[in-house]
Backbone as a chain_set.jsonl record, in Angstrom:
{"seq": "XXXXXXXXXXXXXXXXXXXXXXXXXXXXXXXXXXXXXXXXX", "coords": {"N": [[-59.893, -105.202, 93.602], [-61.732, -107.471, 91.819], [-61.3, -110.321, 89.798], [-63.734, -111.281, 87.374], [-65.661, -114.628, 85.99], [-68.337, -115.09, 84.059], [-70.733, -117.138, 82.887], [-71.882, -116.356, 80.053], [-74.524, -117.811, 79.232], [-76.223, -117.812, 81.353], [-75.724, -115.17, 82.616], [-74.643, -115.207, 85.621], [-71.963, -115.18, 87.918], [-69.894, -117.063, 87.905], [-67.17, -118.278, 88.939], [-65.273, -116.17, 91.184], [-61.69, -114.064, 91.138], [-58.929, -112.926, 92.91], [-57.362, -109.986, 91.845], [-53.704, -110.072, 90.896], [-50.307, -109.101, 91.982], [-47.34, -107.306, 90.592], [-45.001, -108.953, 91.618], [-46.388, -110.954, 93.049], [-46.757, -112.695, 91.029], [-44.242, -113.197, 89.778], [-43.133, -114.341, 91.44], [-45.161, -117.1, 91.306], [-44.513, -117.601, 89.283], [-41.943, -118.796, 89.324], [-42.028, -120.724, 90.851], [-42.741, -122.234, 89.784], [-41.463, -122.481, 87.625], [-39.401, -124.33, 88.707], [-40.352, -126.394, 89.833], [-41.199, -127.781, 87.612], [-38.655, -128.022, 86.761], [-37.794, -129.959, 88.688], [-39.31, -131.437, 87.512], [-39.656, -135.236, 87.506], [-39.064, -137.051, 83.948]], "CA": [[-60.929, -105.486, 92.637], [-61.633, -108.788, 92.022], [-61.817, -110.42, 88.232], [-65.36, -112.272, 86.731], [-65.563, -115.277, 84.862], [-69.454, -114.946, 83.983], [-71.449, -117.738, 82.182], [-72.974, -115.541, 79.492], [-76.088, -118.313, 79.099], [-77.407, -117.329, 82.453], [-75.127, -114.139, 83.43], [-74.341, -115.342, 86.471], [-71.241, -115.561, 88.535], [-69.141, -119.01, 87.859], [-65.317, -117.707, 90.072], [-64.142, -114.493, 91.159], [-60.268, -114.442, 91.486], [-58.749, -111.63, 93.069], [-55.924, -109.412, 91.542], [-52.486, -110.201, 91.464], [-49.657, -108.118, 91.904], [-46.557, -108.204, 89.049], [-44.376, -109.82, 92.512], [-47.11, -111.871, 92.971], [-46.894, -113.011, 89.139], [-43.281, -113.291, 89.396], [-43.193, -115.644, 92.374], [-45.602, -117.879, 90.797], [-43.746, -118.298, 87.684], [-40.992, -118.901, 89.549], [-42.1, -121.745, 91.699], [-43.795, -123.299, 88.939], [-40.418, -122.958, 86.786], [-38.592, -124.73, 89.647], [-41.287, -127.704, 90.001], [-41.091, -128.182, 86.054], [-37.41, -128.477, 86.584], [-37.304, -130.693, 88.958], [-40.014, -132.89, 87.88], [-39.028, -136.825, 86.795], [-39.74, -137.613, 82.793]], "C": [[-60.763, -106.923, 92.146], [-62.026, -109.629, 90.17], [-62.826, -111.989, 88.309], [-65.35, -113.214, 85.876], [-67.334, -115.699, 85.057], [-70.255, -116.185, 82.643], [-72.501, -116.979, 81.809], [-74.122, -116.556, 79.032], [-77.01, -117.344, 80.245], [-76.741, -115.921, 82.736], [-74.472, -114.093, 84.905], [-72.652, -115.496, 87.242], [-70.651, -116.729, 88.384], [-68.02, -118.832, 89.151], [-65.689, -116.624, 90.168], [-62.806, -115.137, 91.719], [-60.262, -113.161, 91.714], [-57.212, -111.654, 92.509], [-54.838, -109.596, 91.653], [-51.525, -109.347, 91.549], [-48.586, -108.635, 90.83], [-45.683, -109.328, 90.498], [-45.288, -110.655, 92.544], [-46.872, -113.113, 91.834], [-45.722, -113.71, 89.276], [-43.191, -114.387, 90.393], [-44.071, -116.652, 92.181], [-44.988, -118.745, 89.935], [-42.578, -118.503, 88.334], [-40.937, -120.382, 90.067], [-42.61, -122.542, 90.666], [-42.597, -123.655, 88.077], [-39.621, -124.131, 87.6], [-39.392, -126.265, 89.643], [-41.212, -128.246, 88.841], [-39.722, -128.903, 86.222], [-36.773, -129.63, 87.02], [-38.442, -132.241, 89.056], [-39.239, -134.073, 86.952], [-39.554, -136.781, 85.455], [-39.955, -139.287, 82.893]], "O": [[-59.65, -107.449, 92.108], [-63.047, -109.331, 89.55], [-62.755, -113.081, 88.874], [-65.011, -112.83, 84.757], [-67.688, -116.448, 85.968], [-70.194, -115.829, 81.466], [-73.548, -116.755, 82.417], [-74.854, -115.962, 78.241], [-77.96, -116.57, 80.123], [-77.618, -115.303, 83.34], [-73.869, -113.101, 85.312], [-72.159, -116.433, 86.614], [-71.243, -117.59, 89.034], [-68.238, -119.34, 90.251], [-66.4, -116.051, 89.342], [-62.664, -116.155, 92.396], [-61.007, -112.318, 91.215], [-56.315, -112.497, 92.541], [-54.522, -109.288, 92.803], [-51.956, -108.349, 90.972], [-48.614, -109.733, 90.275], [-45.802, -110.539, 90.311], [-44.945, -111.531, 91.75], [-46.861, -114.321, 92.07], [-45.82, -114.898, 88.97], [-43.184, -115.511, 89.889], [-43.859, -117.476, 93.071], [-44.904, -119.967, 89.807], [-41.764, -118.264, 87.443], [-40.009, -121.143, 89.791], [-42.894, -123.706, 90.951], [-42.471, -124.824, 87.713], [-39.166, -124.976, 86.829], [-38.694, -127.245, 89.382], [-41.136, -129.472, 88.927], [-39.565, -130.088, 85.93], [-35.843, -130.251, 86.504], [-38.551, -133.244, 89.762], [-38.479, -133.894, 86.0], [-40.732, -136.428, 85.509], [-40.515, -139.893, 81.98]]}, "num_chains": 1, "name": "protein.A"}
């Protein structure tokens, strides 16, 4: 099932994103903690 982000002016369709799983979730936040970590200030 796929989630709606709907511009209530017109009703229409803007994205669909599909579902993630929690692994999904967790390997995101993971790679994203890792890229944070090793970015330059």
């Amino acid at each position: 099932m796929s989630i709606q982000t709907v511009n209530p002016n017109t009703n229409k369709t803007v994205k669909s994103f599909e579902e993630m799983t929690e692994e999904t979730v967790d390997v995101k936040v993971a790679k994203a903690h890792l890229a944070f970590a090793n970015s330059i200030w």
